[in-house]
C-alpha positions as CSV (number, residue, x, y, z in Angstrom):
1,X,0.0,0.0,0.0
2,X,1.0,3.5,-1.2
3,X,2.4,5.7,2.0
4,X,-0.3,8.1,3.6
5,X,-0.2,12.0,2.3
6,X,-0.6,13.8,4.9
7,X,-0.7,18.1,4.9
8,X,-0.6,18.9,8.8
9,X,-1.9,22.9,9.0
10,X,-1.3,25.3,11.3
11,X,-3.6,28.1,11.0
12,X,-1.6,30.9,12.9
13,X,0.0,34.5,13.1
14,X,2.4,33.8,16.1
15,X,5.8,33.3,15.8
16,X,5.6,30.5,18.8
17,X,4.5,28.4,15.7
18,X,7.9,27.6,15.1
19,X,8.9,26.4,18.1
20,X,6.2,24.1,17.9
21,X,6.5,23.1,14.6
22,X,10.4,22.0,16.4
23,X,8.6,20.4,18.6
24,X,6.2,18.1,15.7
25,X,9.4,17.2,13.6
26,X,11.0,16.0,16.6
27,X,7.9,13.5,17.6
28,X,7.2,12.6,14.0
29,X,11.2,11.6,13.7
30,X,11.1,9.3,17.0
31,X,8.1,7.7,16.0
32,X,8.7,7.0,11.8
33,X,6.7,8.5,10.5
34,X,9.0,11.0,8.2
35,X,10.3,7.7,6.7
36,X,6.8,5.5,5.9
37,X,4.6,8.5,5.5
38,X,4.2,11.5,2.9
39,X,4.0,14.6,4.9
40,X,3.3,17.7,3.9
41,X,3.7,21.2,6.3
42,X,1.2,24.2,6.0
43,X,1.1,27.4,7.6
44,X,-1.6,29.5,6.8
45,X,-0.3,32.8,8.4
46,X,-2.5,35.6,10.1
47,X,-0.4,38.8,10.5
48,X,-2.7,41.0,11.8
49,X,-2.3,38.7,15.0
50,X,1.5,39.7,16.2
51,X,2.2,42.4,13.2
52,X,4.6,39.5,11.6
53,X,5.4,38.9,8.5
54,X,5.4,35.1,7.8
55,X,8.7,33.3,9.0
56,X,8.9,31.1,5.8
57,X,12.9,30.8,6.5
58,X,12.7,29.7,10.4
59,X,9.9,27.1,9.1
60,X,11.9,25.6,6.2
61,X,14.4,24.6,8.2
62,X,12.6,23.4,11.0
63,X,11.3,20.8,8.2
64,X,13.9,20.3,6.2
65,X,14.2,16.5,5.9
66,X,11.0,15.6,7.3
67,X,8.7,17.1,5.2
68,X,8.2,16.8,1.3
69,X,7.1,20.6,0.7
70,X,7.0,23.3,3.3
71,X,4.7,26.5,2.7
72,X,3.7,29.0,4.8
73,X,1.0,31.1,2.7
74,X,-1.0,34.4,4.1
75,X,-5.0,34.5,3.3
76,X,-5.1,36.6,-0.3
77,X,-2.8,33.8,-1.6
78,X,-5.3,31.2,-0.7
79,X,-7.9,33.2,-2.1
80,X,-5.7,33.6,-5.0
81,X,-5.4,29.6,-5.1
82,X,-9.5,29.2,-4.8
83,X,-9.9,32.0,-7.6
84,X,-7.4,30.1,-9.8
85,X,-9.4,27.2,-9.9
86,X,-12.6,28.6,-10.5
87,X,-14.5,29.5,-6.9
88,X,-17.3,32.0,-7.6
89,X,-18.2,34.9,-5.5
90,X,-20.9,32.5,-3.9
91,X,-18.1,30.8,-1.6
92,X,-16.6,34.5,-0.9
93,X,-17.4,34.6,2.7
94,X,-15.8,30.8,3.4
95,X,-12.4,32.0,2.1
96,X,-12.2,35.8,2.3
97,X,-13.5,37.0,5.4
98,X,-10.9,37.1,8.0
99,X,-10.6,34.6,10.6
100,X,-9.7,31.4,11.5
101,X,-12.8,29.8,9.4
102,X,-11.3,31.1,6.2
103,X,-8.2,29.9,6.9
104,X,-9.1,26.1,7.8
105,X,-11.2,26.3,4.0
106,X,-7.9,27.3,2.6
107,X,-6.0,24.9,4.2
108,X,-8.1,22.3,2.5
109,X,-8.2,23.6,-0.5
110,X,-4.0,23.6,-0.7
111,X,-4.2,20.1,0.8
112,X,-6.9,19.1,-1.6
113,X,-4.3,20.7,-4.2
114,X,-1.5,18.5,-3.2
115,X,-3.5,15.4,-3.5
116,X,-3.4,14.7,0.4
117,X,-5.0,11.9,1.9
118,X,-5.8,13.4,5.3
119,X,-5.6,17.1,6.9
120,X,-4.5,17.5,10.6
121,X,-5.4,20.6,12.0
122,X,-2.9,21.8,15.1
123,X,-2.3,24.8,16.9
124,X,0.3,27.2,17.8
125,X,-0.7,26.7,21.8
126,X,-0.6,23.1,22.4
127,X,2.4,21.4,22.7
128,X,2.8,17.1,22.2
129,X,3.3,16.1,25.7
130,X,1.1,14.9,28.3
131,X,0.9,15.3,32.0
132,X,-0.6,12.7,34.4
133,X,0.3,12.1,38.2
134,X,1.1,8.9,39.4
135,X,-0.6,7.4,42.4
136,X,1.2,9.2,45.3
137,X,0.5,12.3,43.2
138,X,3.8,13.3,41.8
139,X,3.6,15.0,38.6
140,X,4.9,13.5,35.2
141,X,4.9,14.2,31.5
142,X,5.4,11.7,28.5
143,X,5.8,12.4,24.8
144,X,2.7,12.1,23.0
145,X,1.7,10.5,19.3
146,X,0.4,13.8,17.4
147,X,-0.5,11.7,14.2
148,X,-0.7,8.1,14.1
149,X,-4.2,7.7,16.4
150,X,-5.7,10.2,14.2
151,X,-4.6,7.8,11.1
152,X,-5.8,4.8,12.7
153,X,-9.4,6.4,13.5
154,X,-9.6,7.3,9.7
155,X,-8.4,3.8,8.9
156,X,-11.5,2.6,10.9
157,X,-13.9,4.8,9.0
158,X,-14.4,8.2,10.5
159,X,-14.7,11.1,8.6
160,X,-13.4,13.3,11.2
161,X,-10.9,12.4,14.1
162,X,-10.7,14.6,17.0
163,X,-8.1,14.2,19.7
164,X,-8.5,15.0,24.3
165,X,-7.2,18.5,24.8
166,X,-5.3,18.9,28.5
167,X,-3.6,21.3,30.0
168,X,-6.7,24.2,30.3
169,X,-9.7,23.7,27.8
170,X,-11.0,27.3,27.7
171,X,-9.1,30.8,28.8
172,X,-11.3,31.0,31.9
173,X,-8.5,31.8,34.9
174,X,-9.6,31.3,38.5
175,X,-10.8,33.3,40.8
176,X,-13.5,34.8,38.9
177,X,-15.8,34.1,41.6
178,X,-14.3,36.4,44.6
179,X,-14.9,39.5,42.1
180,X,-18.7,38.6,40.7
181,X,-21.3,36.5,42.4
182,X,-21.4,32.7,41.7
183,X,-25.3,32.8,41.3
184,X,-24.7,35.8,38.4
185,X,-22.1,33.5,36.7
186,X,-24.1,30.5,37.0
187,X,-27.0,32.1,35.0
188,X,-24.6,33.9,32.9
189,X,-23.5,30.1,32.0
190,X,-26.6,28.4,31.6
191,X,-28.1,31.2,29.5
192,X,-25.3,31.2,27.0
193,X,-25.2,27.1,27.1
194,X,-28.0,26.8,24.1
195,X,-25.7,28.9,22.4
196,X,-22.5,27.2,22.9
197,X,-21.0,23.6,22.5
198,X,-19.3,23.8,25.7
199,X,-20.4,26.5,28.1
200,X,-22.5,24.9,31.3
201,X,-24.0,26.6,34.2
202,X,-20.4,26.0,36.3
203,X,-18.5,27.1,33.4
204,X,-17.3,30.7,34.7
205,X,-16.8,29.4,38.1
206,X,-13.2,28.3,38.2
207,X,-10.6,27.5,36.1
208,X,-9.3,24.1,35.6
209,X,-6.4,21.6,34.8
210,X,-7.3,18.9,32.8
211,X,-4.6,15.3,32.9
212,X,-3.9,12.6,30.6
213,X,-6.4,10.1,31.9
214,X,-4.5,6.5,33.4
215,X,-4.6,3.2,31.6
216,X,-8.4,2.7,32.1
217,X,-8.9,5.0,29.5
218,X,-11.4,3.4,26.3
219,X,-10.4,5.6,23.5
220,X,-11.1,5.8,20.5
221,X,-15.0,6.1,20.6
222,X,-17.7,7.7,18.7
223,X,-18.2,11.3,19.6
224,X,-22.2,11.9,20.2
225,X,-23.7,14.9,19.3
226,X,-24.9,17.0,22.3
227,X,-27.4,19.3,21.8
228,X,-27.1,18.6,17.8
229,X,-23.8,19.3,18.3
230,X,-20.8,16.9,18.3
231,X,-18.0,19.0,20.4
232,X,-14.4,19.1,18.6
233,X,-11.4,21.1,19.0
234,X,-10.0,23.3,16.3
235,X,-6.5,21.7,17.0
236,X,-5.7,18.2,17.3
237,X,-8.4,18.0,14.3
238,X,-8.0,15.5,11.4
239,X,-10.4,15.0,7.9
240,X,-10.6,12.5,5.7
241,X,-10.0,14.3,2.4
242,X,-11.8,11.5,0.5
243,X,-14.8,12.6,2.3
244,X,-14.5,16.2,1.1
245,X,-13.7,15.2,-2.3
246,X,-17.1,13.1,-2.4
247,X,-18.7,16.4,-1.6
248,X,-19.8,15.2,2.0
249,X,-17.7,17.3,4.6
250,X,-19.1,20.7,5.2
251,X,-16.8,23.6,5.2
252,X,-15.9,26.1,8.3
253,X,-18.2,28.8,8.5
254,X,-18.7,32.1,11.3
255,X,-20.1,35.3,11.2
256,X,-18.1,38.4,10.4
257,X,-15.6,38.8,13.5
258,X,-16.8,36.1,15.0
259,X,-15.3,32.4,16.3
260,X,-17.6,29.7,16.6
261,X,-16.1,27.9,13.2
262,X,-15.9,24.9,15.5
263,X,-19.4,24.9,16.9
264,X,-20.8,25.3,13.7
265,X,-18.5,22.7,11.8
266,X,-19.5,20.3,14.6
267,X,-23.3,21.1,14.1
268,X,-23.0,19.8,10.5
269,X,-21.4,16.3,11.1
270,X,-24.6,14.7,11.8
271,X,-24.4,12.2,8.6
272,X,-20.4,11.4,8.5
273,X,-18.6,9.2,11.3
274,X,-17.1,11.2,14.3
275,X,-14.4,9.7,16.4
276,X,-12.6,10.7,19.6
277,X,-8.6,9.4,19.3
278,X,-5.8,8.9,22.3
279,X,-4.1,12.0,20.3
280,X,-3.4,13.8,23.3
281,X,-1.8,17.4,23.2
282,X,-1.2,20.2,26.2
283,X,-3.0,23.6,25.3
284,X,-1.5,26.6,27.0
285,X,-4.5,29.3,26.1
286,X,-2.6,32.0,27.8
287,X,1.0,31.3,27.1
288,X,2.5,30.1,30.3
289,X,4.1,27.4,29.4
290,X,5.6,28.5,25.9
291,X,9.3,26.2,27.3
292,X,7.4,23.5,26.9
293,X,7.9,23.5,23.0
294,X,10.6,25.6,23.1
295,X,13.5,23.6,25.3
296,X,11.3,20.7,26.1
297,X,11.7,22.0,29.6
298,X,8.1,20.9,31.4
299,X,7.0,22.5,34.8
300,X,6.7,20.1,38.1
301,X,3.7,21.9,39.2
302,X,0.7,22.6,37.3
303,X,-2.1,25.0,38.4
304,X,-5.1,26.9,36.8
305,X,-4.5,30.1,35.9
306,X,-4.8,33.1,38.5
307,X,-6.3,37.0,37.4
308,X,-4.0,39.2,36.3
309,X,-4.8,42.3,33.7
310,X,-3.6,39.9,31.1
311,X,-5.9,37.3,31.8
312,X,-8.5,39.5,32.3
313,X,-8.5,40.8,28.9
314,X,-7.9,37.4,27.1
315,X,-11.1,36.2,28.8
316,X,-13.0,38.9,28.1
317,X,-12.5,38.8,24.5
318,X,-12.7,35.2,24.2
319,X,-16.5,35.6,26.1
320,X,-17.2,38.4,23.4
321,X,-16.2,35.8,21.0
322,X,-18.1,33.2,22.2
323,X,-21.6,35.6,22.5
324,X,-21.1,36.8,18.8
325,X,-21.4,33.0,17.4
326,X,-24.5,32.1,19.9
327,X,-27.6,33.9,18.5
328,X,-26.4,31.8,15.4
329,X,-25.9,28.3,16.9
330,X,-28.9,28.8,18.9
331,X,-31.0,29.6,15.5
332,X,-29.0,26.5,13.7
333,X,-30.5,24.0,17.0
334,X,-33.9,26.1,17.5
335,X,-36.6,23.7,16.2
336,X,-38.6,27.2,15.3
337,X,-39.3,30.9,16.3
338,X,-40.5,30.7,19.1
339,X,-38.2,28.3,20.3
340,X,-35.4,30.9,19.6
341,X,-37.0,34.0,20.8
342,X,-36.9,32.4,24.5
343,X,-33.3,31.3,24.5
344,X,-32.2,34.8,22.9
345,X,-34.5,36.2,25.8
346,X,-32.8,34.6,28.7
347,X,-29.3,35.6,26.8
348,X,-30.3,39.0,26.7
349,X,-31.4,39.3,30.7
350,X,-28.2,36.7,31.8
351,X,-25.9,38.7,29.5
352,X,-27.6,42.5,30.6
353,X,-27.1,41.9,34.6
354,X,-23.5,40.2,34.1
355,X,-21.7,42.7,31.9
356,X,-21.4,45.6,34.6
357,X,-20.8,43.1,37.0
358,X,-17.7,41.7,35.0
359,X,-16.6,44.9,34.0
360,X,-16.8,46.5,37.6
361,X,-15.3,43.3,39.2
362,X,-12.5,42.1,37.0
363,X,-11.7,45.9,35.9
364,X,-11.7,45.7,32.1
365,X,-14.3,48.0,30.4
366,X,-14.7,45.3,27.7
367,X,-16.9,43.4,29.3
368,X,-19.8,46.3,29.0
369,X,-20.1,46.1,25.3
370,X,-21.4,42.3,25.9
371,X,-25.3,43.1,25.4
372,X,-25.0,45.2,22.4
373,X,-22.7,42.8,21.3
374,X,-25.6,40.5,21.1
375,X,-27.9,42.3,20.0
376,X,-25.7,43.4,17.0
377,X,-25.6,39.2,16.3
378,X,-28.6,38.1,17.3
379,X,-30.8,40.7,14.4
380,X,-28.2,39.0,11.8
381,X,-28.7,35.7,13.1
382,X,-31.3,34.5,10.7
383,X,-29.0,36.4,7.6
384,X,-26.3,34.4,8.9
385,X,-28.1,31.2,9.4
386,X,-28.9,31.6,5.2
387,X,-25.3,32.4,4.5
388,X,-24.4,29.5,6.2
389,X,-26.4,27.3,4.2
390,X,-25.9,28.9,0.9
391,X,-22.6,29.4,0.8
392,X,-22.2,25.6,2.0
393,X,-24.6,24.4,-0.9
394,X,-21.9,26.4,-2.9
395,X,-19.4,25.1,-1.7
396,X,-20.0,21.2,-2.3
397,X,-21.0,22.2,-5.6
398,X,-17.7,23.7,-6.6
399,X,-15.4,21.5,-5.1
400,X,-17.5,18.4,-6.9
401,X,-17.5,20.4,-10.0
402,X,-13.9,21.3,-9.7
403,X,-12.7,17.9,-9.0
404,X,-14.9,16.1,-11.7
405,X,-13.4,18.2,-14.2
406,X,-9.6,17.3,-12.9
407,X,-10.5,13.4,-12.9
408,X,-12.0,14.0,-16.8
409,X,-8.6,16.0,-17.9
410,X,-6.3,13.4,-15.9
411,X,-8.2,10.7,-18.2
């Protein structure tokens, strides 16, 4: 049998991404797979992020040897790529509005380009090693597999493979709770929960370190969708390319300044084969633990992350993030109207009361443009919810279009 192509993406606009890409080569090297697979690196660079321009050199020869083609290409060049083979203006918003949903679309379309087998999505913030404590609760780490359980779940018939996250899941630091009441968090949570694949009613109420789990552990296993939603990572995140080339794998979609492109991707997997793999990797949402990837130096003590001013503010725009994208999901679950006018209700009280109380509490002005912020995304919900399904229709069209044609001038 043929080696595996394999593009692994990055979708990123820090320069951290080469130490972790440092970090990948090294794992893929000890475990083989340079030699018995084809692997292909792709950076899809953001540089409004850091002001950057793309560090194509650094990246080159982090994979020199262990990957057959190394590219590191901004947005417009993607775009560019899409245009070149035909995309209409009917796909515009999948691959030209800024954000992380454009550049997962591009990604597949290079990988798609390069005749790859599989995509593997990671990300500049989680490193491939995993922490776990042994039974007198000492502390350890051991180098993870970043591609090979993600392989194997393909092998066995998932579309899309999905590996644990550890380290923290979400940038929500501790400590919340001694600056705003726990009852005004709790409702805060529960009201944005029909918007969101992950939020709960305990959410906001204290940070958390997740470990690898111990030997008992029964991955792989179907992911179920909860809530119509099947809850994935964008990291850590592999497709079967066979699937999108059979016009069955949706792309990534948001609104306009919005995240939520994994929400709503997971929303839309309800007919392909979803599988949770022991691909294991440590996210470090607020950059803590950047020597990690860098010397391969790991900490002997791990603890959720306190409030600072820098915190602060990466929490509070990750929560703005998260309320632009729920009037959407909410509409994309809501069975009708009515059904949607009373979650957007309890938003809009739950969101109202806990804005001043954030903003007063953690000291970061942010937080008060929360309800308008909603407001803004909940009278465009229903123009988005159309635009997501358009531009989706569009999409499988083209790419089915696109790719009969090759296969007819390859004959």
């Amino acid at each position: 049998m043929a080696p595996t192509r394999v593009t692994i993406a990055f979708c990123s606009g820090r320069r951290q991404v080469v130490s972790v890409v440092d970090m990948l080569v090294g794992r893929l090297r000890a475990l083989g797979y340079v030699e018995s697979h084809c692997l292909r690196l792709l950076v899809v660079w953001d540089s409004t992020l850091e002001s950057a321009p793309p560090p194509h050199r650094e990246l080159r020869l982090s994979g020199v040897g262990a990957f057959e083609e190394v590219r590191c290409i901004q947005l417009a060049s993607g775009v560019s790529l899409a245009c070149a083979a035909g995309a209409t203006g009917s796909i515009e918003p999948l691959i030209k509005r800024p954000g992380y949903s454009a550049q997962r679309n591009v990604a597949i379309l290079d990988a798609l380009r390069a005749g790859s087998d599989a995509l593997l999505f990671l990300d500049d913030d989680e490193y491939f090693s995993a922490p776990w404590r042994d039974e007198g609760g000492t502390l350890h780490w051991r180098p993870v597999d970043p591609l090979g359980p993600h392989l194997d779940g393909l092998s066995r018939g998932a579309a899309v493979t999905n590996g644990t996250t550890l380290g923290e899941p979400s940038p929500i630091p501790r400590g919340i709770t001694r600056h705003v009441a726990p009852a005004l968090l709790r409702r805060l949570g529960a009201a944005l929960a029909s918007g969101s694949e992950f939020l709960t009613s305990s959410a906001f109420l204290a940070g958390r370190m997740r470990l690898a789990p111990g030997p008992g552990d029964n991955l792989p296993r179907p992911i179920r969708a909860v809530r119509g939603v099947h809850r994935l990572s964008g990291g850590n995140l592999a497709l079967d390319l066979h699937v999108t080339r059979a016009g069955q794998m949706p792309p990534f979609y948001a609104p306009p300044a919005a995240r939520g492109e994994d929400a709503l991707f997971g929303a839309r997997l309800g007919h392909l084969s979803v599988l949770r793999v022991p691909a294991y990797v440590f996210h470090d949402p607020f950059c803590r633990f950047t020597e990690i990837a860098r010397t391969g130096i790991c900490p002997a003590q791990l603890t959720p992350t306190p409030l600072t001013r820098v915190t602060v503010e990466r929490f509070g725009r990750a929560l703005l993030g998260w309320i632009r994208y729920a009037p959407l999901l909410l509409r994309l679950r809501a069975p009708d109207e009515a059904w949607y006018r009373v979650g957007i209700s309890l938003m809009r009280e739950a969101v109202g009361e806990a804005a001043p109380a954030l903003a007063g509490g953690l000291n970061w002005e942010g937080f008060s443009a929360a309800p308008s912020v909603l407001a803004r995304y909940s009278r465009r919900s229903e123009h988005d919810l159309q635009e997501l399904i358009s531009t989706e229709q569009a999409w499988r069209s083209w790419l089915g279009e696109r790719l009969s044609n090759s296969a007819q001038r390859a004959a």
